[in-house]
C-alpha positions in Angstrom: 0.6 10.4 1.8 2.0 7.6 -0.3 5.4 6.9 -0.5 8.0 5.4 -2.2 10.4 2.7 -1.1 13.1 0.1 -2.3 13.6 -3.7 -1.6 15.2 -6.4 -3.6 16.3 -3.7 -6.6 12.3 -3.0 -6.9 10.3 -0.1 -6.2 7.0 -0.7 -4.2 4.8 2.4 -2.6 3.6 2.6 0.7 0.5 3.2 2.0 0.4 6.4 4.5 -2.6 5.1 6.5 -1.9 1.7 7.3 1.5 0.9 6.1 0.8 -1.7 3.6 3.2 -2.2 0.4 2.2 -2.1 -3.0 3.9 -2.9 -6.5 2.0 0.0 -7.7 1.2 4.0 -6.8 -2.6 3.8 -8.4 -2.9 0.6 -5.2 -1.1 2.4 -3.0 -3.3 5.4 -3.5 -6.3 3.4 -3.6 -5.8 1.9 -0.5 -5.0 5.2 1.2 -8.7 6.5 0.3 -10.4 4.1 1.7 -8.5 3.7 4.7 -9.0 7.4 5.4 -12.4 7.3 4.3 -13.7 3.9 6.2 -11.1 4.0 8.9 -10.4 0.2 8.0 -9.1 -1.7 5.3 -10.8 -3.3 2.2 -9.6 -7.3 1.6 -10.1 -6.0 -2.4 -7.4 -4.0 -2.3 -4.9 -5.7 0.5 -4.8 -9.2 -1.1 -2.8 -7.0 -3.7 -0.2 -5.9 -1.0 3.2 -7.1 -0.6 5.2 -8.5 2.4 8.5 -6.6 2.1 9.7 -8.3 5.5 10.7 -11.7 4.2 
C-alpha cells in the first residue's frame, strides 16, 4: 500500500514494496505493481524516485 510522507515542507508517496519515494501517487503506485507483480524493480520507473535521506 502506498503511502504518504513529509520532508522539507513537501509531500512525497512511498512505495509499499520496496520503499522507494516518489513526488507523485500515480509513480508511487506504478512502481508498487510492478514490484509485486515482477518481484523486482523496473530502472523506468526508479530513475524517477527521490532520495529523502540527504
Amino acid at each position: 500500500m502506498v503511502s504518504k510522507t513529509a520532508s522539507k515542507g513537501k509531500s512525497f508517496f512511498v512505495c509499499g514494496e520496496c520503499g522507494f519515494a516518489y513526488g507523485t501517487e500515480n509513480l508511487a503506485h506504478e512502481c508498487e505493481d510492478w514490484c509485486r507483480k515482477h518481484h523486482s524493480c523496473s530502472l523506468e520507473i526508479t530513475k524517477h524516485a527521490v532520495n529523502l535521506k540527504q
